[in-house]
MDAnalysis code that builds the backbone (N, CA, C; Angstrom):
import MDAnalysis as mda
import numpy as np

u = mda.Universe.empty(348, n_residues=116, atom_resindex=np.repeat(np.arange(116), 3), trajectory=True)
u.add_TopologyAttr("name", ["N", "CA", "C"] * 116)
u.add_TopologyAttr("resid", np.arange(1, 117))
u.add_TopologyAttr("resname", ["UNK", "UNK", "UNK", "UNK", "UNK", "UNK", "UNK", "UNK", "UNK", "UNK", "UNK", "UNK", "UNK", "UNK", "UNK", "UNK", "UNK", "UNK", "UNK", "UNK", "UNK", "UNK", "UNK", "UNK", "UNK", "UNK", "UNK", "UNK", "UNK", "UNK", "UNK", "UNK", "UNK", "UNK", "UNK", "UNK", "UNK", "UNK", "UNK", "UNK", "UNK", "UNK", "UNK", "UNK", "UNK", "UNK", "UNK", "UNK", "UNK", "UNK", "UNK", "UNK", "UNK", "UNK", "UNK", "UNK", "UNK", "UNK", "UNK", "UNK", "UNK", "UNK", "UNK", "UNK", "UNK", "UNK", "UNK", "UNK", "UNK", "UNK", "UNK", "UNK", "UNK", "UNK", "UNK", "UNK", "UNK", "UNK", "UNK", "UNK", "UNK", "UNK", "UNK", "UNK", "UNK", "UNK", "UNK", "UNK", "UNK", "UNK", "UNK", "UNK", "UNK", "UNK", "UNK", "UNK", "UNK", "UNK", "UNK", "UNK", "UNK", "UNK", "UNK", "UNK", "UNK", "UNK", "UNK", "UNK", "UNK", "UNK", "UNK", "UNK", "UNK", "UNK", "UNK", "UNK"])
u.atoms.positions = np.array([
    [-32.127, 126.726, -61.769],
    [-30.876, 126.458, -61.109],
    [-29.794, 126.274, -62.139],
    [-28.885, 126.713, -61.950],
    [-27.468, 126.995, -62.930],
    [-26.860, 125.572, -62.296],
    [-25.950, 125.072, -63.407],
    [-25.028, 124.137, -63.160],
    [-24.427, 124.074, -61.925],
    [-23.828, 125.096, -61.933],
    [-22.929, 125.709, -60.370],
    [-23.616, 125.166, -59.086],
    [-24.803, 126.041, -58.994],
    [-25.687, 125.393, -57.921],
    [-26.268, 123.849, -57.661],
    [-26.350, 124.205, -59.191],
    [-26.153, 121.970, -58.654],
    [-25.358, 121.656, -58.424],
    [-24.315, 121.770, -58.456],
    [-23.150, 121.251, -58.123],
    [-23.067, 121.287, -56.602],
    [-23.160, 122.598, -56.093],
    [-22.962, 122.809, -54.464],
    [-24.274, 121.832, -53.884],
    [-25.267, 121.692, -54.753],
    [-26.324, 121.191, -53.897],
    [-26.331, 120.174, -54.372],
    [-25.476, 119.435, -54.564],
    [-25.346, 117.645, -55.067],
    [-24.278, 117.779, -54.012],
    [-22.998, 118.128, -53.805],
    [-21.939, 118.208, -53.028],
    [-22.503, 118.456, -51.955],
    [-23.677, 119.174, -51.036],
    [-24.303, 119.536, -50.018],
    [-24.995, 118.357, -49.747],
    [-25.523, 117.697, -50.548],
    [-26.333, 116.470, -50.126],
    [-25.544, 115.454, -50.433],
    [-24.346, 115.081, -50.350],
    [-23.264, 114.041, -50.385],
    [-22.376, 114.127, -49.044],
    [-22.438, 115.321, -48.468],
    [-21.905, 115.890, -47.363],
    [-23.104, 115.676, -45.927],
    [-23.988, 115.394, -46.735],
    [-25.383, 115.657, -45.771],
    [-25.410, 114.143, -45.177],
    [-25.171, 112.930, -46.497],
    [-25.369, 111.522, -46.726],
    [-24.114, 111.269, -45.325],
    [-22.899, 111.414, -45.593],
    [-21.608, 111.155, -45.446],
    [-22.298, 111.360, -43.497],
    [-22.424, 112.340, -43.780],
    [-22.588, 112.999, -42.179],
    [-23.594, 112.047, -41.519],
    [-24.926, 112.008, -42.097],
    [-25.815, 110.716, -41.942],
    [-25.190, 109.555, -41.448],
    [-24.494, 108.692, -42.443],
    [-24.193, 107.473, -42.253],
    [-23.138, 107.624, -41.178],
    [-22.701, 108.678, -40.826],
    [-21.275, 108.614, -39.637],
    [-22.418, 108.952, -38.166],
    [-23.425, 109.592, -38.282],
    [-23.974, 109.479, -37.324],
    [-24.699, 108.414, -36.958],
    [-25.165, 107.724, -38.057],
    [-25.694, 106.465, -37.501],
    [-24.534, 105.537, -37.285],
    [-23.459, 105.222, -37.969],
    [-22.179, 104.599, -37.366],
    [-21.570, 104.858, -36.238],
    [-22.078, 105.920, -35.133],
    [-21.227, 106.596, -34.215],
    [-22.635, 105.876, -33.274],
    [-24.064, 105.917, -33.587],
    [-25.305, 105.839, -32.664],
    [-24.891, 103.944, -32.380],
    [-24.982, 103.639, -33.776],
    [-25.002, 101.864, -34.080],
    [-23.365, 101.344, -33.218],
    [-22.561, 101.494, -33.596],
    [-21.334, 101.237, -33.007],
    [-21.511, 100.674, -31.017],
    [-21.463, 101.430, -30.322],
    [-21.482, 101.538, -29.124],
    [-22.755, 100.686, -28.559],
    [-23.926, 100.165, -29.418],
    [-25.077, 99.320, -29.791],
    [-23.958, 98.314, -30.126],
    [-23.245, 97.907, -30.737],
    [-22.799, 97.164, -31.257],
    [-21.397, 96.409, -30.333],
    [-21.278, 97.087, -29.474],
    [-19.909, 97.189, -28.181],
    [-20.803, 96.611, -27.257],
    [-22.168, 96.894, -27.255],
    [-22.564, 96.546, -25.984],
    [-23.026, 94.863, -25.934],
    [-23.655, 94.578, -27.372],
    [-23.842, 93.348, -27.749],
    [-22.954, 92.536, -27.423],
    [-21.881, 93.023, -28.146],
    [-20.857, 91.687, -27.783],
    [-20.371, 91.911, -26.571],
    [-20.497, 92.490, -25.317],
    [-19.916, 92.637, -24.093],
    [-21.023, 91.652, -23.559],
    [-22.400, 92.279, -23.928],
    [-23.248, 91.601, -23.628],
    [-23.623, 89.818, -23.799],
    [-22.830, 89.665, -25.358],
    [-22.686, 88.068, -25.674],
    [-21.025, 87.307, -24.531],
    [-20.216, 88.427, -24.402],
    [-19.151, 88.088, -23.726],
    [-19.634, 87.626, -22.469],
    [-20.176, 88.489, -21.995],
    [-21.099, 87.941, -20.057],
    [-21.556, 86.723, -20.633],
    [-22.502, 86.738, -21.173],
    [-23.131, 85.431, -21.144],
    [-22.671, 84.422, -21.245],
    [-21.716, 84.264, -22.332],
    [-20.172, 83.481, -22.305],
    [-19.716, 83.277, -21.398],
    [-19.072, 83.852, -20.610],
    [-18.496, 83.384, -19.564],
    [-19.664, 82.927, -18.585],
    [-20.526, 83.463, -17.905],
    [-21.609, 82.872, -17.414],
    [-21.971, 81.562, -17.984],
    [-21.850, 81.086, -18.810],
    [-22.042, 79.959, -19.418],
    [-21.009, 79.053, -18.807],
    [-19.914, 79.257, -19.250],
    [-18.644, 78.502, -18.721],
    [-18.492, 78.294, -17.135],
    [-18.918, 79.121, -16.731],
    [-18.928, 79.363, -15.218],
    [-20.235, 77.924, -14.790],
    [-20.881, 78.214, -15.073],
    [-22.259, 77.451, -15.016],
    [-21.932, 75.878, -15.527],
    [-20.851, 75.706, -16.867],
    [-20.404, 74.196, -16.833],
    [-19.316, 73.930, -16.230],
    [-18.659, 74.810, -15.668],
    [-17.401, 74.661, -14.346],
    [-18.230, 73.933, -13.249],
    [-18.899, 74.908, -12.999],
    [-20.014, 74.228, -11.358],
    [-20.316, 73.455, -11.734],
    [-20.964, 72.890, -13.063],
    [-21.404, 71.443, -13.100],
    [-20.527, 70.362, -12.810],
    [-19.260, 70.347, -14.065],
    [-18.415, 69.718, -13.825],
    [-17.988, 69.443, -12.297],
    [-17.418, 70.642, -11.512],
    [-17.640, 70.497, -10.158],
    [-17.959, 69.660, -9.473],
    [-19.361, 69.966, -9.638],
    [-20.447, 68.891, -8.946],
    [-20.107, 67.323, -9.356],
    [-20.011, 67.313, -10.347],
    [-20.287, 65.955, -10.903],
    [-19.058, 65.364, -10.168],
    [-17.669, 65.583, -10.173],
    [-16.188, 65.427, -9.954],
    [-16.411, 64.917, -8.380],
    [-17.264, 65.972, -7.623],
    [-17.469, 65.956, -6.497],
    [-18.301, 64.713, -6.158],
    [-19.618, 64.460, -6.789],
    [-20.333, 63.329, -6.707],
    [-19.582, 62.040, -7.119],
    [-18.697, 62.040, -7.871],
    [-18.091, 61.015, -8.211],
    [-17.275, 60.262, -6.742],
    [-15.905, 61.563, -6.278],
    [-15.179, 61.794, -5.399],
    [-16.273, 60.511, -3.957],
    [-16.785, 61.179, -4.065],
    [-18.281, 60.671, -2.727],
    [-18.623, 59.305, -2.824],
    [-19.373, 59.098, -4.386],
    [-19.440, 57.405, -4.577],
    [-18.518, 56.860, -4.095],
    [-17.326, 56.812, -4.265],
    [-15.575, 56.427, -4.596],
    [-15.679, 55.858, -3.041],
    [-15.986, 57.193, -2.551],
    [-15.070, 56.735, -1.184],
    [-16.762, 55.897, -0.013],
    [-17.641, 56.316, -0.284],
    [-18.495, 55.376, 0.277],
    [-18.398, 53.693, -0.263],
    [-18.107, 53.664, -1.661],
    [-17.522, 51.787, -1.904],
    [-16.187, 51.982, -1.245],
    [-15.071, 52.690, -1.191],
    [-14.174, 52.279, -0.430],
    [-14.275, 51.892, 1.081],
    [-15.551, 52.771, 1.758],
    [-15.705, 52.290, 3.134],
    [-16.176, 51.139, 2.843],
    [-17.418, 50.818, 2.083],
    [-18.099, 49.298, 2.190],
    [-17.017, 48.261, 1.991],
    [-16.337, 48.447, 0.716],
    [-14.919, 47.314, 1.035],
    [-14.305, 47.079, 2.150],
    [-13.851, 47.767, 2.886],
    [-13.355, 48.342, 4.269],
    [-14.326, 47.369, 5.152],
    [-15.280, 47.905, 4.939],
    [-16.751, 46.705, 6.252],
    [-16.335, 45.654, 5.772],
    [-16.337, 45.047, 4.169],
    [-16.610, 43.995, 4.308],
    [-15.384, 43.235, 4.109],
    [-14.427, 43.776, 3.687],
    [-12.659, 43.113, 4.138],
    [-12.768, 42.829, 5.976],
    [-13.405, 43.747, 7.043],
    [-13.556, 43.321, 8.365],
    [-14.261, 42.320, 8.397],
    [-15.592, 41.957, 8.052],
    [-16.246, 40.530, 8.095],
    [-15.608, 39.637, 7.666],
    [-14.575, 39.854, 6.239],
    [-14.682, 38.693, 5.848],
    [-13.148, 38.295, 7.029],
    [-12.617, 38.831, 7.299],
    [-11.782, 38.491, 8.345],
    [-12.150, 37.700, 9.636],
    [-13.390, 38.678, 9.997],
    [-14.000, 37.589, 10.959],
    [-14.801, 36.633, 11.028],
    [-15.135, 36.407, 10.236],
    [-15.330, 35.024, 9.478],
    [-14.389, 34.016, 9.052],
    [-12.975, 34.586, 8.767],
    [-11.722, 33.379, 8.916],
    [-11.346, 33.273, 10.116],
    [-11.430, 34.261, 11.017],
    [-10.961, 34.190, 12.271],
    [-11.828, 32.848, 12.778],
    [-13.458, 33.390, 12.784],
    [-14.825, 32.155, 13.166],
    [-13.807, 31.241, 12.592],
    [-14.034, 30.609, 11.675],
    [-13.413, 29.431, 10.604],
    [-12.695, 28.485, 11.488],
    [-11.410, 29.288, 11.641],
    [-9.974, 28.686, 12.222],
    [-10.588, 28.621, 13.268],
    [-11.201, 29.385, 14.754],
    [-11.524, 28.754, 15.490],
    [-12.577, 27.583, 15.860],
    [-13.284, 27.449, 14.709],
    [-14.400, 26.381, 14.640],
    [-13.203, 24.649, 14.542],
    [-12.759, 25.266, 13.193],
    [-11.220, 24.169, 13.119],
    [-11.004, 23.828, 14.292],
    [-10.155, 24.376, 14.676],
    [-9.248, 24.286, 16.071],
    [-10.231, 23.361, 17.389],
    [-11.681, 24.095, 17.635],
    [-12.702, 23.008, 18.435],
    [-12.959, 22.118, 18.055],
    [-12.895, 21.574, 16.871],
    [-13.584, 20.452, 16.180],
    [-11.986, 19.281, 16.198],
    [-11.046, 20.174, 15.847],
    [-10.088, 19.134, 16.332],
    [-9.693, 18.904, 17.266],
    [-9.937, 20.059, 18.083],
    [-9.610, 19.001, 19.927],
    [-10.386, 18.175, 20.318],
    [-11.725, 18.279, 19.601],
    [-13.270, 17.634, 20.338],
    [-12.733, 16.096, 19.551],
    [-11.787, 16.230, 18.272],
    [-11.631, 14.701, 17.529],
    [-10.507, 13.947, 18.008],
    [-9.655, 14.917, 18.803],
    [-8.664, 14.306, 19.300],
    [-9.267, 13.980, 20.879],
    [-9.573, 14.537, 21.392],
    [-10.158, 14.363, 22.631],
    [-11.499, 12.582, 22.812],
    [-12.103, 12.534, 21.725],
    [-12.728, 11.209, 21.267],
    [-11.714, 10.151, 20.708],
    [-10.615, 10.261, 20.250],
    [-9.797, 9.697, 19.532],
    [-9.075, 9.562, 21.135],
    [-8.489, 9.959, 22.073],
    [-7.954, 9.669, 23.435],
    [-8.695, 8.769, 23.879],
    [-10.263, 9.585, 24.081],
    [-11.116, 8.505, 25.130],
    [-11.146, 6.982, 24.033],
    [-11.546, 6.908, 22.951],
    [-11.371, 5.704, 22.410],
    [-10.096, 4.799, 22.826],
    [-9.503, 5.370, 22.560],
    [-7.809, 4.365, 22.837],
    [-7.921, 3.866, 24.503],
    [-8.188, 5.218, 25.416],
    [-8.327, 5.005, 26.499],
    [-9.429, 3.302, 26.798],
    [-10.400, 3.754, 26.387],
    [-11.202, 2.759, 26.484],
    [-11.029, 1.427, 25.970],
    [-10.338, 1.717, 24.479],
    [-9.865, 0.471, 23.925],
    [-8.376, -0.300, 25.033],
    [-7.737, 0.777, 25.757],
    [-6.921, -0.088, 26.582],
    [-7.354, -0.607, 28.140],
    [-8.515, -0.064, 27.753],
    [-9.527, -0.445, 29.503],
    [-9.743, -2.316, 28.908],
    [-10.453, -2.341, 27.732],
    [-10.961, -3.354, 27.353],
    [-9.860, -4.628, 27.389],
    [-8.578, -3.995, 26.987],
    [-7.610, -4.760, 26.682],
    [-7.137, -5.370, 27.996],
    [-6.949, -5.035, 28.709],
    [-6.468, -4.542, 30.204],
    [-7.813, -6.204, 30.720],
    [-9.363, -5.989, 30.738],
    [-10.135, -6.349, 31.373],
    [-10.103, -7.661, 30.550],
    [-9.731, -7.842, 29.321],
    [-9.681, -9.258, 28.381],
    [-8.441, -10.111, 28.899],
    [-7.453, -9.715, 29.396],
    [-6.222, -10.293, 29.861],
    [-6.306, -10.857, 31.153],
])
């Protein structure tokens, strides 16, 4: 082989390389598009998946919240009727003391009345 011809056949197999590596850059590439589309889904699927959680949780919270707000609610009504009970227990107990406190006097002026 003459210089010459090496030359074309070093330049032929540099052309051969070139062509190689662009075909595997053209095969690999679109492999390489799909990955990250493929890491992109999952990504967002991910996010999506701690949205709904969050969700949920916001929601479960929301729920506790308002079931202690009803129980306060019940028990702000008892404890009402239980002052209501209260004051009216009051109220019998002082007519029943004034009502003994009458008949006493009463009686104490029967006595007075029957000593004279």
């Amino acid at each position: 082989m003459d210089m010459e011809n090496i030359h074309l056949w070093v330049d032929g197999m540099e052309e051969a390389l070139e062509l190689s590596a662009t075909l595997k850059n053209t095969a690999v590439f679109p492999k390489i598009q799909l990955l990250e589309v493929t890491a992109s889904l999952a990504a967002i699927a991910v996010l999506q998946k701690h949205q709904a959680l969050e969700v949920s949780a916001i929601m479960k919270v929301q729920l506790k919240v308002h079931q202690v707000a009803q129980a306060l609610e019940v028990s702000l009504q008892i404890a009402q009727v239980c002052q209501a009970s209260v004051f009216l227990l009051d109220l019998a107990v002082s007519q029943k003391v004034l009502q003994e406190a009458q008949a006493l006097e009463v009686s104490a002026l029967l006595m007075d009345m029957k000593v004279q």
